[in-house]
C-alpha positions in Angstrom: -34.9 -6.1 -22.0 -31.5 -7.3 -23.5 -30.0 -4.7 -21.7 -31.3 -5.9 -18.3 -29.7 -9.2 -18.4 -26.5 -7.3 -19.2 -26.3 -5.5 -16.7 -24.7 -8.0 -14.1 -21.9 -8.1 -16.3 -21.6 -4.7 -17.1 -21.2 -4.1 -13.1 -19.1 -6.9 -12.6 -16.8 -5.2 -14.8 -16.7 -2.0 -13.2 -16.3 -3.3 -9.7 -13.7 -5.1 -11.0 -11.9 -2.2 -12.6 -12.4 -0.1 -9.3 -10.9 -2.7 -7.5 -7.7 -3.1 -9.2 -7.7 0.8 -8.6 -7.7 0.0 -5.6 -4.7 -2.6 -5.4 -2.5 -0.2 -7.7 -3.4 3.0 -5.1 -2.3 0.7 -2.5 1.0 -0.2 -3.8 1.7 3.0 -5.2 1.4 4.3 -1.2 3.0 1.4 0.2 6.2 1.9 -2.2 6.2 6.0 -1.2 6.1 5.0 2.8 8.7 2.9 2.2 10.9 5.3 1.0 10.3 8.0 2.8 10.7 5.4 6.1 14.1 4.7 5.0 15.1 7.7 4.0 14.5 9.2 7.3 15.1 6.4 9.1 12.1 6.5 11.0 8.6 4.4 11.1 6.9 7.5 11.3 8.0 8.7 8.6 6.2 5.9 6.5 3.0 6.2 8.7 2.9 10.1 7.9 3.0 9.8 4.2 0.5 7.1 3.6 -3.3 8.1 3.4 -4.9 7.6 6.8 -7.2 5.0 6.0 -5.0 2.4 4.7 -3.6 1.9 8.1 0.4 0.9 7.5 2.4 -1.3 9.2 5.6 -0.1 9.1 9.0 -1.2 10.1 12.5 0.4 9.9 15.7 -1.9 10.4 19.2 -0.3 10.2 21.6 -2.5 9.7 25.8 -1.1 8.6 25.4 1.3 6.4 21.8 0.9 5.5 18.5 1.6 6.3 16.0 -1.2 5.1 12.2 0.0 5.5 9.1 -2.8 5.2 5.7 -1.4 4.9 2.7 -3.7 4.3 -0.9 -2.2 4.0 -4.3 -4.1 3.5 -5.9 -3.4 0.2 -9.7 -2.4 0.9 -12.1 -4.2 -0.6 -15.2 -2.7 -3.1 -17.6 -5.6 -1.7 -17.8 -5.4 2.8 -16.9 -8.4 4.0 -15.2 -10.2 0.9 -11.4 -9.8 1.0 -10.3 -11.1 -2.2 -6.9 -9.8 -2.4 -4.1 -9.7 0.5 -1.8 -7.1 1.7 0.6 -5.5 -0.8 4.1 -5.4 0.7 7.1 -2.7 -0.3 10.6 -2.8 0.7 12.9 0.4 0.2 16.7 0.9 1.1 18.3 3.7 1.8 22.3 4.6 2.7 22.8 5.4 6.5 25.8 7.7 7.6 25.0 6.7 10.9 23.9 10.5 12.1 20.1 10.8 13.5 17.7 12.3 11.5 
């Protein structure tokens, strides 16, 4: 019986835990697309390396001697319809000779 009324806690706790999985899976594929976008120079770069259902936003500025990527991805949420967190955000820069890749 004592166990039943801990149970909401006890699931509170691992929803929790999955969902800061979640955030750090995010980032950790947000910060990868970035670099690989400004490495290459090239948004589709970014797009290619991130798992398909995060869906990426990606942008690629070149700017002097520099290629600046921005990627921003939406971290999905454990509980449908309750979006507690907003997107993570990762910014990478890379040196640009100037040649295409």
């Amino acid at each position: 019986m004592e166990f039943l009324g801990f149970l909401p806690i006890l699931l509170l706790v691992a929803l929790a835990g999955v969902q800061l999985g979640l955030l750090a899976y995010a980032g950790s594929q947000a910060g990868t697309a970035a670099r690989a976008a400004a490495r290459t120079g090239r948004a589709a770069a970014g797009s290619a390396s991130v798992s398909g259902w995060l869906h990426p936003s990606v942008r690629v500025g070149q700017g002097g001697d520099r290629t600046t990527a921005t990627v921003t991805l939406q971290v999905p949420s454990v509980l449908p319809g309750i979006s507690i967190l907003g997107p993570v955000t990762r910014r990478a820069t890379m040196p640009w000779d100037g040649t295409p890749r």
